[in-house]
Backbone as ProteinMPNN parsed JSONL, in Angstrom:
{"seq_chain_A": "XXXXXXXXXXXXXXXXXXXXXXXXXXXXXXXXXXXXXXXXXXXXXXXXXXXXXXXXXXXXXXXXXXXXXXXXXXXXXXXXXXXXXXXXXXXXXXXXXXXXXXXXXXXXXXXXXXXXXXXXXXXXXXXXXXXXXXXXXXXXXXX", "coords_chain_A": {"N_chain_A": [[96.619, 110.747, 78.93], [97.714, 111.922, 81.667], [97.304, 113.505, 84.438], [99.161, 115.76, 86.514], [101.598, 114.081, 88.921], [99.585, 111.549, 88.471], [101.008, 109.908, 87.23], [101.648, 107.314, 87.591], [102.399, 104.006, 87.434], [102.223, 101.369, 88.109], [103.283, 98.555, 89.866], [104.47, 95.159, 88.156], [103.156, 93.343, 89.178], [100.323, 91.079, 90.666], [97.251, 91.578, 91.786], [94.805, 91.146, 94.426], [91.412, 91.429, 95.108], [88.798, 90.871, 97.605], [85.232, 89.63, 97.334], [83.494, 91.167, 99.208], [84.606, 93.058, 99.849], [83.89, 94.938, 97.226], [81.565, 94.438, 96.923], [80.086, 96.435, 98.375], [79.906, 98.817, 96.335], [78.55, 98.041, 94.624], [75.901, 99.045, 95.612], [75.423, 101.39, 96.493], [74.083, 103.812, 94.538], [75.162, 105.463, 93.424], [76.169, 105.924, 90.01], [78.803, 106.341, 89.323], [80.515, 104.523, 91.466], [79.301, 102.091, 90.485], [80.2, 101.84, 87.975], [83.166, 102.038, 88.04], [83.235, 99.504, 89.249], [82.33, 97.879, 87.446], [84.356, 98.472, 85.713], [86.614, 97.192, 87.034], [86.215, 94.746, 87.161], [85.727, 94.253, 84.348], [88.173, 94.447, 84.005], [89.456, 92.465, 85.026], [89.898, 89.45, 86.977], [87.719, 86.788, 88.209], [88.627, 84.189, 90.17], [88.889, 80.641, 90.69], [90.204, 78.464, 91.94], [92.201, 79.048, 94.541], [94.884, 79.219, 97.024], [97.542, 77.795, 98.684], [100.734, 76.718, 97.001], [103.864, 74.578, 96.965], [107.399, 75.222, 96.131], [107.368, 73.361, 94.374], [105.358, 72.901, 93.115], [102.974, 71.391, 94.069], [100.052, 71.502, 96.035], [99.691, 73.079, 99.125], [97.431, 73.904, 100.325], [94.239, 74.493, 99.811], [91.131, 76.19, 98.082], [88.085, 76.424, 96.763], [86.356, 78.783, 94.838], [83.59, 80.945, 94.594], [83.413, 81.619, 91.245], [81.407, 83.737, 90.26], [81.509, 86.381, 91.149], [80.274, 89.962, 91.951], [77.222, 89.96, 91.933], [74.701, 92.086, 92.037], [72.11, 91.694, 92.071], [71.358, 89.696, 93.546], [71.598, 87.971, 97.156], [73.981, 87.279, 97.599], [76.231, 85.415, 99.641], [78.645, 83.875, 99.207], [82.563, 83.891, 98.939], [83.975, 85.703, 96.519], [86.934, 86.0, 94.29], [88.502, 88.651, 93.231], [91.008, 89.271, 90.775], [93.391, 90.922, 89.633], [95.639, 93.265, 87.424], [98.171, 95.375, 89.025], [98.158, 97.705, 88.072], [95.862, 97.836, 86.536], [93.912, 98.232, 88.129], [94.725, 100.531, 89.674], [94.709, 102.512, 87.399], [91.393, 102.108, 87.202], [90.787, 102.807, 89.366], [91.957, 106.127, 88.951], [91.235, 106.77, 86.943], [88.059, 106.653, 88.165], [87.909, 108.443, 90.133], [88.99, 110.756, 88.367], [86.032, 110.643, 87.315], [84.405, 111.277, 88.903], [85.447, 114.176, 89.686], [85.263, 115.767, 87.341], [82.328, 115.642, 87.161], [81.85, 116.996, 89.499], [81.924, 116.349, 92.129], [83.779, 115.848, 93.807], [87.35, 117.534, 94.412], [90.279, 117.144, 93.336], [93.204, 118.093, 94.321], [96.454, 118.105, 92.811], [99.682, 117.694, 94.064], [99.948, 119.654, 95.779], [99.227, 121.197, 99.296], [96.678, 120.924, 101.306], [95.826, 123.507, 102.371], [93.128, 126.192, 102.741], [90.282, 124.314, 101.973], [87.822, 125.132, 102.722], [84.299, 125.694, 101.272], [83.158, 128.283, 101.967], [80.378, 127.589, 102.821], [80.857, 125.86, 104.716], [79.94, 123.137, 104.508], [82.124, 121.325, 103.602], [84.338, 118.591, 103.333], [87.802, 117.484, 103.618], [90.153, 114.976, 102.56], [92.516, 113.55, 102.848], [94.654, 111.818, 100.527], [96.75, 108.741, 99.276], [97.376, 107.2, 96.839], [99.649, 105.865, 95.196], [103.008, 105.373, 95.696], [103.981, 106.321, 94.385], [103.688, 108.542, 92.924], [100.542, 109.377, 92.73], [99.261, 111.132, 94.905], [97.691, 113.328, 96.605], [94.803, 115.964, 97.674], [91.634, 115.203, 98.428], [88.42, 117.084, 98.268], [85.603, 117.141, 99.103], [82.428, 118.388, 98.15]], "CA_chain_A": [[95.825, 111.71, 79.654], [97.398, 111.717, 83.487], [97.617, 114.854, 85.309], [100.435, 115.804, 87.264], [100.886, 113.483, 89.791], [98.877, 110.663, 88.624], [101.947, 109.443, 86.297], [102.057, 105.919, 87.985], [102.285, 102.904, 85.996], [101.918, 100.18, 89.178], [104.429, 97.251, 89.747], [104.002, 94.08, 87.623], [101.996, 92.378, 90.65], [98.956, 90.794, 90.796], [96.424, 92.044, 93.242], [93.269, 90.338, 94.804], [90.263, 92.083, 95.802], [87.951, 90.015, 97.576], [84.223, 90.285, 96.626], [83.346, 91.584, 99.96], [85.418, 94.744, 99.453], [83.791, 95.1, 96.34], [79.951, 94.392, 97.216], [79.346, 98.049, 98.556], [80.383, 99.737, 95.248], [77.264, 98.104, 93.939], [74.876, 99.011, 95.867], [75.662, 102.36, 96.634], [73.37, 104.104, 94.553], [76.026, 106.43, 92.619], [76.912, 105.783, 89.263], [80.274, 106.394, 88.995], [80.763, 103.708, 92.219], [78.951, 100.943, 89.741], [81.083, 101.8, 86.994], [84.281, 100.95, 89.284], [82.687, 97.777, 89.885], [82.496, 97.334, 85.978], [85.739, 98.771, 85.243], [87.772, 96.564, 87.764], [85.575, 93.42, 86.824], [86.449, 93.616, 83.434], [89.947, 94.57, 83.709], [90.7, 91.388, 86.141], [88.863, 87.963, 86.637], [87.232, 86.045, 89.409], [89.546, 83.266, 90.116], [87.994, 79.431, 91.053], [90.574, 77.872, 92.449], [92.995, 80.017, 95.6], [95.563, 78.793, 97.634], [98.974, 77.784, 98.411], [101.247, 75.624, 96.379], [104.905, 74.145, 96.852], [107.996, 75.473, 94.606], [107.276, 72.081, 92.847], [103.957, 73.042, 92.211], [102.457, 70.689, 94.906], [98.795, 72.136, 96.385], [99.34, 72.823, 100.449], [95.959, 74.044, 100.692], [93.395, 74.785, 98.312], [89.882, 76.517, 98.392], [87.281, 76.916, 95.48], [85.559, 79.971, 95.475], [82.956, 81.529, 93.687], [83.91, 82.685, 90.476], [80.591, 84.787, 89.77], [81.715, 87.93, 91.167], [79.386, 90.495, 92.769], [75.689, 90.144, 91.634], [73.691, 93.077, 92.887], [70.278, 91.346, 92.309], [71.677, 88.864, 94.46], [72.345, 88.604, 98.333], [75.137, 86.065, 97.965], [76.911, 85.533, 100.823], [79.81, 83.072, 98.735], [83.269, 84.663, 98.779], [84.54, 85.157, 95.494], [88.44, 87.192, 94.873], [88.915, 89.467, 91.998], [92.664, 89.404, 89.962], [93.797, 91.981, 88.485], [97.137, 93.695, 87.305], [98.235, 96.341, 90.027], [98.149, 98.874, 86.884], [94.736, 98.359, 86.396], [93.536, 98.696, 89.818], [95.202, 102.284, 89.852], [94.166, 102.664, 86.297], [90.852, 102.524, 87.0], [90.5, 104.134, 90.702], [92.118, 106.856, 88.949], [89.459, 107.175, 86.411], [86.792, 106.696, 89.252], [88.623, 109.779, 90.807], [88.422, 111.697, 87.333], [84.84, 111.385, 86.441], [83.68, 112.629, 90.465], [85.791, 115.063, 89.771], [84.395, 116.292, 86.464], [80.999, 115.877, 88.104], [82.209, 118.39, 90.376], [81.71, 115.729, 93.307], [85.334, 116.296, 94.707], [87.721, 118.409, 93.72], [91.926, 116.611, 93.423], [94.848, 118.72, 94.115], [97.979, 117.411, 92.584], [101.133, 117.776, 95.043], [99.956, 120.909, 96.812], [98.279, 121.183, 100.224], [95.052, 121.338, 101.216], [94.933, 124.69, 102.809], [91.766, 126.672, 103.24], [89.453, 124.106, 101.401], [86.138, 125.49, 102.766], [83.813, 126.315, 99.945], [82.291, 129.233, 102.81], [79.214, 127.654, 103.309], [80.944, 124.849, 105.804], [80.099, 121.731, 104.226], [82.961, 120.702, 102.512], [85.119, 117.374, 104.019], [88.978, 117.649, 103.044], [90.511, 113.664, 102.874], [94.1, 113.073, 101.823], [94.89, 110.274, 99.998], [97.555, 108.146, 98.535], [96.923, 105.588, 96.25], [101.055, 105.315, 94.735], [103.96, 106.214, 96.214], [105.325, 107.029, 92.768], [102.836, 110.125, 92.571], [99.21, 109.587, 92.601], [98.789, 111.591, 96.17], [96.553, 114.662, 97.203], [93.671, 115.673, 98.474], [90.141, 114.819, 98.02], [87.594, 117.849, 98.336], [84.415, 116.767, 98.762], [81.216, 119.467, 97.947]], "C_chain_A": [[96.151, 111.705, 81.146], [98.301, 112.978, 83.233], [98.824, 114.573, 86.441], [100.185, 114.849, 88.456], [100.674, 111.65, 89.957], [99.52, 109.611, 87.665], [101.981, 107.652, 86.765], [101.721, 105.22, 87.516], [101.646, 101.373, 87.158], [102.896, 99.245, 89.261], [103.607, 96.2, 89.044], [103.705, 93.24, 88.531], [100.662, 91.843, 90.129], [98.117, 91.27, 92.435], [94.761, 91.256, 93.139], [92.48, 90.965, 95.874], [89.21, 90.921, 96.098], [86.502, 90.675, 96.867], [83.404, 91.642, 97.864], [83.497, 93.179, 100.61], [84.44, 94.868, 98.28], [81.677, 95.359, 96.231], [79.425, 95.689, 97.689], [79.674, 98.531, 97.528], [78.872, 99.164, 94.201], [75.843, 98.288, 94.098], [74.864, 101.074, 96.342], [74.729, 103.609, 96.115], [73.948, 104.999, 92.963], [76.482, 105.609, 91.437], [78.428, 105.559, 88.694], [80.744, 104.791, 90.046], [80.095, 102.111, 91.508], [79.719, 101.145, 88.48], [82.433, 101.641, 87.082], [83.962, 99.882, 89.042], [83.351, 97.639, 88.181], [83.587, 97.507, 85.538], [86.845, 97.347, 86.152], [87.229, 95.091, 87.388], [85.936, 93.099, 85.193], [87.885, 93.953, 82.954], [90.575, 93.271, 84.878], [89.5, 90.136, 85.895], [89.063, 87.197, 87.653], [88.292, 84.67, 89.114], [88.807, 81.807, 91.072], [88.91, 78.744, 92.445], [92.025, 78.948, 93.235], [93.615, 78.871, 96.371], [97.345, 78.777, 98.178], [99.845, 76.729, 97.945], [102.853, 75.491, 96.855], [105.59, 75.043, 96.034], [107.874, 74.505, 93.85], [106.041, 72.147, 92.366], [102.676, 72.039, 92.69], [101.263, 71.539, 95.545], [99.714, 71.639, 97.767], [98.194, 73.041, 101.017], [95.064, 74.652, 99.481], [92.075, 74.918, 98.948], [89.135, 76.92, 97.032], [86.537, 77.784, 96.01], [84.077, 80.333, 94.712], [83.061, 82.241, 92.365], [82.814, 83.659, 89.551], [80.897, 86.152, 89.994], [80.651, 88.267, 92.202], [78.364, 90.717, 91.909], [74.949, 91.197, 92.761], [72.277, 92.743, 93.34], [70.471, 90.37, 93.124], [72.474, 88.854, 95.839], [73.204, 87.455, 98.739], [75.894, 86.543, 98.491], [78.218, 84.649, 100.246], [81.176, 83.898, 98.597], [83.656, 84.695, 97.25], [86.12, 86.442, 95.325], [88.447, 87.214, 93.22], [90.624, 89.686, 91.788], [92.82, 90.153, 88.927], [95.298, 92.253, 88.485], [96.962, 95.159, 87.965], [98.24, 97.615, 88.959], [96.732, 99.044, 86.529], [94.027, 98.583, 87.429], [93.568, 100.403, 89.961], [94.332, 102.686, 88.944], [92.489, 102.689, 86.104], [89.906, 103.126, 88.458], [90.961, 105.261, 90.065], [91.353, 107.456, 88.11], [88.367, 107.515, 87.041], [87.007, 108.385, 89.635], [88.634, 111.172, 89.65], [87.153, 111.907, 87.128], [84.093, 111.883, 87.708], [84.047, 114.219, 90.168], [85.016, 116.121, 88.389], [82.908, 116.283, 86.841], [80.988, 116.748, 89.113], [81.86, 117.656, 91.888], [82.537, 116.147, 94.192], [86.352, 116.876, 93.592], [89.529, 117.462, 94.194], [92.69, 117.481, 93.039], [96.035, 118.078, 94.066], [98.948, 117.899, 93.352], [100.687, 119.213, 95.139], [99.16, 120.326, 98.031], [97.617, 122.128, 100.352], [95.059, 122.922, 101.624], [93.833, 125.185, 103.414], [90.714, 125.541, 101.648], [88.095, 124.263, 101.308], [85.549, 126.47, 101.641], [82.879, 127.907, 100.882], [81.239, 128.45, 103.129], [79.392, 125.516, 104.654], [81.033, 123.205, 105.785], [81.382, 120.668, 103.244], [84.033, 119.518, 103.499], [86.61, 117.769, 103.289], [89.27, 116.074, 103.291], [91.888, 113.349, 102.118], [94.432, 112.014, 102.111], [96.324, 109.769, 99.253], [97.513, 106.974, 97.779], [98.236, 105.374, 95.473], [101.943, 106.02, 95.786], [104.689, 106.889, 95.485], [104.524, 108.42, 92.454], [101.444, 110.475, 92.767], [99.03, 110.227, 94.22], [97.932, 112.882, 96.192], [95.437, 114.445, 97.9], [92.569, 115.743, 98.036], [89.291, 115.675, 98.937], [86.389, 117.54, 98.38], [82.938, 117.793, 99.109], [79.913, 119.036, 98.979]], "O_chain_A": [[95.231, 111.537, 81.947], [99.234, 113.35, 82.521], [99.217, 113.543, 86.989], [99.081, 114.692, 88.978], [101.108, 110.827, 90.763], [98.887, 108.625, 87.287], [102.467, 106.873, 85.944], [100.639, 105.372, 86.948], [100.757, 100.583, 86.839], [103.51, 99.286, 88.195], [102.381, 96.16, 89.153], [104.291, 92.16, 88.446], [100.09, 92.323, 89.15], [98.404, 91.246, 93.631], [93.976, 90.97, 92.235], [92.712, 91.045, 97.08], [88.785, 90.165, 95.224], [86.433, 91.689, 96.173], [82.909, 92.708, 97.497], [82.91, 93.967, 101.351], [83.511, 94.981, 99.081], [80.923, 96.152, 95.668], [78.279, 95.996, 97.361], [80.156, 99.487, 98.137], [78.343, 99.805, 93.293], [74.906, 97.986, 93.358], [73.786, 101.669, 96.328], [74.484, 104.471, 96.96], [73.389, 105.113, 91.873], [77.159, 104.613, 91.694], [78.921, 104.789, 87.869], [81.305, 103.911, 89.394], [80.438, 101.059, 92.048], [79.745, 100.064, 87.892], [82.966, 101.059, 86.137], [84.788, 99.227, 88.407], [84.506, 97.377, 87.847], [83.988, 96.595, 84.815], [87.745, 96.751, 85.561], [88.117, 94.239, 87.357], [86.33, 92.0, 84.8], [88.481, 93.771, 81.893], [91.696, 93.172, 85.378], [88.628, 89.968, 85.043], [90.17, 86.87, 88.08], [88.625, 84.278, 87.995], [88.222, 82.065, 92.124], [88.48, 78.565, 93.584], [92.78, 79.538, 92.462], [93.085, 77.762, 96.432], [98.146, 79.695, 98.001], [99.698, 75.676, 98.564], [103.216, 76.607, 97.226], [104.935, 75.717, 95.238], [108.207, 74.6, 92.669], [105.65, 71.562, 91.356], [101.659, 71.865, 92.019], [101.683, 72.696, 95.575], [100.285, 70.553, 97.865], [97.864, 72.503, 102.074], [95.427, 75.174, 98.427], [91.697, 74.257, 99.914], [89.664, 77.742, 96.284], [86.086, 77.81, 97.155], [83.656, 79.3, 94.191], [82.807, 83.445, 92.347], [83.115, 84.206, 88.49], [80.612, 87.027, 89.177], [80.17, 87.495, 93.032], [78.489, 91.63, 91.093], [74.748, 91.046, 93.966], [71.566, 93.115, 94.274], [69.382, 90.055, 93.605], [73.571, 89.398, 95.972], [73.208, 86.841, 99.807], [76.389, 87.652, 98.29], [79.103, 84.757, 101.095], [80.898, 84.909, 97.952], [83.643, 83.591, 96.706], [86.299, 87.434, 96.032], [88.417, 86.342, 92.352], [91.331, 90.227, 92.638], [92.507, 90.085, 87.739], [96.095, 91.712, 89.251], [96.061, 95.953, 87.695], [98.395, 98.679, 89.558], [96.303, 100.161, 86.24], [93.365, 99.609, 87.275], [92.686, 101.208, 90.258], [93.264, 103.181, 89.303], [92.074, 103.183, 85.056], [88.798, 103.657, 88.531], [90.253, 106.106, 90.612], [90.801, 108.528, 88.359], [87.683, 108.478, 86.695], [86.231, 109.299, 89.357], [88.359, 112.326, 89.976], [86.79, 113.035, 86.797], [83.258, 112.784, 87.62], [83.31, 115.192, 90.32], [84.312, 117.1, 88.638], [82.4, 117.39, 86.667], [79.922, 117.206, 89.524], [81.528, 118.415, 92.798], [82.212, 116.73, 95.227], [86.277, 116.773, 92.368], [89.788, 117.247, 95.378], [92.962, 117.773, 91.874], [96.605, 117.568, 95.03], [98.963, 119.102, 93.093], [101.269, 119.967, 94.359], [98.544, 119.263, 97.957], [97.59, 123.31, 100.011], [94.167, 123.586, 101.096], [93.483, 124.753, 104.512], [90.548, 126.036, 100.533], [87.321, 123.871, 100.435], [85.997, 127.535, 101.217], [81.986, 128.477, 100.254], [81.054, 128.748, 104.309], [78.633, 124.633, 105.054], [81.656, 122.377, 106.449], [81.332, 119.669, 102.526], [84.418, 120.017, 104.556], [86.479, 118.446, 102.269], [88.655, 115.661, 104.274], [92.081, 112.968, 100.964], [94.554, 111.358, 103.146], [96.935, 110.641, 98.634], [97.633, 105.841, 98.246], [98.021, 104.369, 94.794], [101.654, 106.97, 96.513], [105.61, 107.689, 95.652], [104.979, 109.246, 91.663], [101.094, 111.641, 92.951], [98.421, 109.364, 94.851], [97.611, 113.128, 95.029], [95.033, 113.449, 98.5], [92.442, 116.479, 97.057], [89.216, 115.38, 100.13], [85.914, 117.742, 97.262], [82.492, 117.872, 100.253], [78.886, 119.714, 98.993]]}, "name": "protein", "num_of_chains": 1, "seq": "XXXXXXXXXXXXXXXXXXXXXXXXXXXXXXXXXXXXXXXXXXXXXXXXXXXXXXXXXXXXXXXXXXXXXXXXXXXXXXXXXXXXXXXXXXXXXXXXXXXXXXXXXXXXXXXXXXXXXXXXXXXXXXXXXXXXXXXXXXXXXXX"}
């Protein structure tokens, strides 16, 4: 199901979101921005132990973290860092970015520009984005 565009697969990377980044998406209010949360939480996994190691596999520094995540009912201040695969990251910002859009929140033009995006009555924001370099770019309409 990807629209023109949104063809990108991600590099075989790992990526780390702290929780900090992640703590406004649950409080927010919006649905779709707590279903992010849930989507990227269970497509990756809080990690305990961070740092940097040797090529022999020697610890040069080491930090334990939190590996609860982001609790909403809770105003923990502990860092904790989300791991995921750079495919699901995209994979599910680009979902996030589908169901606004079917909600008619914002509106994504695949490889055209923005133009005249005013809906007439003034309020409309235009925001161009890139989240690949392999395709996922346009712009974000917001009603």
């Amino acid at each position: 199901n990807f629209h023109p565009g949104s063809g990108c697969s991600g590099r075989p990377i790992g990526v780390g979101i702290w929780s900090t980044a992640l703590r406004p998406f649950a409080f927010t209010g919006w649905p779709s921005h707590a279903n992010l949360l849930k989507q990227l939480e269970h497509r990756g996994k809080y990690v305990g132990q961070v740092g940097y190691k040797a090529p022999t596999g020697r610890w040069l520094a080491r930090s334990e973290l939190d590996e609860g995540g982001v609790d909403p009912t809770q105003d923990n201040t502990d860092p904790s860092l989300l791991f995921l695969r750079e495919s699901d990251l995209l994979g599910a910002l680009r979902d996030a970015a589908m169901a606004e859009e079917a909600l008619g929140n914002i509106k994504i033009r695949y490889g055209s520009p923005v133009g005249n995006a005013s809906n007439g009555n003034g309020s409309t924001e235009v925001h161009s984005i890139v989240a690949h370099s392999d395709g996922f770019s346009g712009s974000l309409v917001f009603k």
